[in-house]
N, C-alpha and C positions, 0 to 999 in steps of 0.2 A: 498958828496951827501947824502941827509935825504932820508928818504920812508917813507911819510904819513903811518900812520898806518891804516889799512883796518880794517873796521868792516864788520864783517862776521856775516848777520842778517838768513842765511839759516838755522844756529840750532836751532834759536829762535822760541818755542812755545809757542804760546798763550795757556793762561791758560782759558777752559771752562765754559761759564757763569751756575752755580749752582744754581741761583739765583730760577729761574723755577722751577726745581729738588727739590731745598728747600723747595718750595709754595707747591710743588706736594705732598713731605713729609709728610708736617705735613695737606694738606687735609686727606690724607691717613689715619692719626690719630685721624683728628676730626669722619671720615669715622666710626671710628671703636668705637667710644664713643657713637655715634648718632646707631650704630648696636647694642651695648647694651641697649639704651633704647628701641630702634625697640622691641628686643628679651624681658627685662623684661615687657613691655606692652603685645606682646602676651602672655608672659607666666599666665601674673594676669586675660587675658582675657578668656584664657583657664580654668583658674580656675573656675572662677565667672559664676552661673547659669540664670542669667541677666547680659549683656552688652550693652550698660552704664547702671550703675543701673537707677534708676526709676527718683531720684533727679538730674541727668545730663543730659538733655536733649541737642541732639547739633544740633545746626544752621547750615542749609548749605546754604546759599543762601549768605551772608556776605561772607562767607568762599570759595565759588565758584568765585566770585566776586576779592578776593583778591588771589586767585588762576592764573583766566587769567590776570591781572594787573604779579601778579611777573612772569609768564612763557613769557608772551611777552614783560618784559624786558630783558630776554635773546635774545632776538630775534633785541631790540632794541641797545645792548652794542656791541652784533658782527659789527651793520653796523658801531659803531662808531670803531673799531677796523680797518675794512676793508679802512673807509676813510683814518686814518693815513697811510695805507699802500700806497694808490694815492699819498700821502702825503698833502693831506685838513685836515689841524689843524681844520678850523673854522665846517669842517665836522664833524670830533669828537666830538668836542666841545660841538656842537650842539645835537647828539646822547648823548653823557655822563650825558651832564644836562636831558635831559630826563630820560634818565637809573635812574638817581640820584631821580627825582620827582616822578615815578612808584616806586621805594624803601618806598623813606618817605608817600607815600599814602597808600602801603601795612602795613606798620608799625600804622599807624594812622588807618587801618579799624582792626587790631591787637588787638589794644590799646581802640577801642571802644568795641569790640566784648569781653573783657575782663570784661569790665565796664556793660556791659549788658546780661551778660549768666546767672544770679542769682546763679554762685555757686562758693567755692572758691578754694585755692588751698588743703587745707585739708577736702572737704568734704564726699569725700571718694577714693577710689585707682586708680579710673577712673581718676576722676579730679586732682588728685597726678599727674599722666602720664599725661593730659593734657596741663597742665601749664607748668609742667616742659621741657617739648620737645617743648610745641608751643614756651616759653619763651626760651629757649636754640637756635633755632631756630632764633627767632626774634631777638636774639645779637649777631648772626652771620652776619643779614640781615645791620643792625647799624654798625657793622665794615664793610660792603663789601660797603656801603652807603661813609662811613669815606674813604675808598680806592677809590674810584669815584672822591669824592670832592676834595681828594690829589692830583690825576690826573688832576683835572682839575685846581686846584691850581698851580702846576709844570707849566702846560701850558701855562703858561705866561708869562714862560723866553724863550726871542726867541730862535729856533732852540733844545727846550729843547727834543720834542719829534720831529721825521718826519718819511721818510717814511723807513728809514736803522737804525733808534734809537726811540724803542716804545716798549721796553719791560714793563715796566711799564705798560703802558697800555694792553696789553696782560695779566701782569697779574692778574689786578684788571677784568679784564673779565674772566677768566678761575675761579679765585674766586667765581666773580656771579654768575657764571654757576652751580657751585657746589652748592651755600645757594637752585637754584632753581628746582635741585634734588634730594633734601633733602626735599626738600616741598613737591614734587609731591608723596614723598615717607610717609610723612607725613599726606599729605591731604586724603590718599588714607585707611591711616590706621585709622585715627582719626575722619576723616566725613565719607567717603563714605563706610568703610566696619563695621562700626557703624550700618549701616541700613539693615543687612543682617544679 
């Protein structure tokens, strides 16, 4: 007499997807790079007896512009998130490519706003902190762009994403979420408390 040999799957644990935890990580870290420029910005601005000095005048109306574009792409990537959870690919899909067109237009009124402010990146300390946050910023916005387009790229092997397999997608949103709090935090220091 044989006895098939039993597998005993009760002690088996699954191991915990980190994948998340990981994304969360190293936002955490870009978190803390982007609080360093936050902090040396106010520090040079506490300096300075004129802020912006006289030769940097900034634009808000561009800037406002591309402000509600990237905030209501956050607003836009959720519902593509929540589609995949119905499990509507073509609903995501749909959301994503938008998420994706509100990115490269913010990036493009960026990239024009760049070309038209008459001043550069070394024209004085102001403009030093300008560029380099807006510009640190804006290759944040180009990789969460790049994470969008991946997604939607994957999305076209069948069954790639549904409604029980979409972490991907979740995380390229939790991503965007972040470039679009870093803006607000951004926007708030660089135009709007510029005029006070």
């Amino acid at each position: 007499m044989t006895i098939a040999p039993t597998t005993d799957t009760s002690h088996h644990e699954e191991h915990p997807d980190f994948r998340v935890l990981g994304l969360l990580t190293f936002l955490v870290s870009e978190s803390l790079m982007f609080g360093g420029f936050f902090a040396a910005y106010l520090f040079y601005r506490g300096l300075a007896d004129v802020w912006p000095p006289h030769e940097t005048e900034v634009e808000l109306i561009l800037p406002t512009i591309n402000t509600i574009i990237l905030v209501s792409s956050s607003f836009v990537i959720h519902f593509g998130d929540a589609a995949i959870k119905k499990n509507d690919l073509k609903g995501m899909r749909k959301w994503y490519k938008i998420t994706a067109g509100m990115g490269a237009i913010f990036l493009l009124g960026q990239v024009y706003e760049y070309l038209t402010l008459g001043y550069g990146l070394t024209t004085n300390i102001f403009s030093n902190c300008f560029y380099l946050m807006t510009g640190f910023h804006g290759l944040h916005v180009f990789i969460g762009l790049l994470l969008i387009l991946g997604v939607l790229w994957r999305s076209r092997r069948p069954e790639h994403y549904n409604a029980t397999k979409h972490i991907g997608i979740e995380m390229a949103e939790i991503y965007w979420h972040f470039v679009d709090i870093i803006w607000i935090v951004l926007f708030s220091l660089l135009y709007i408390l510029t005029r006070f």
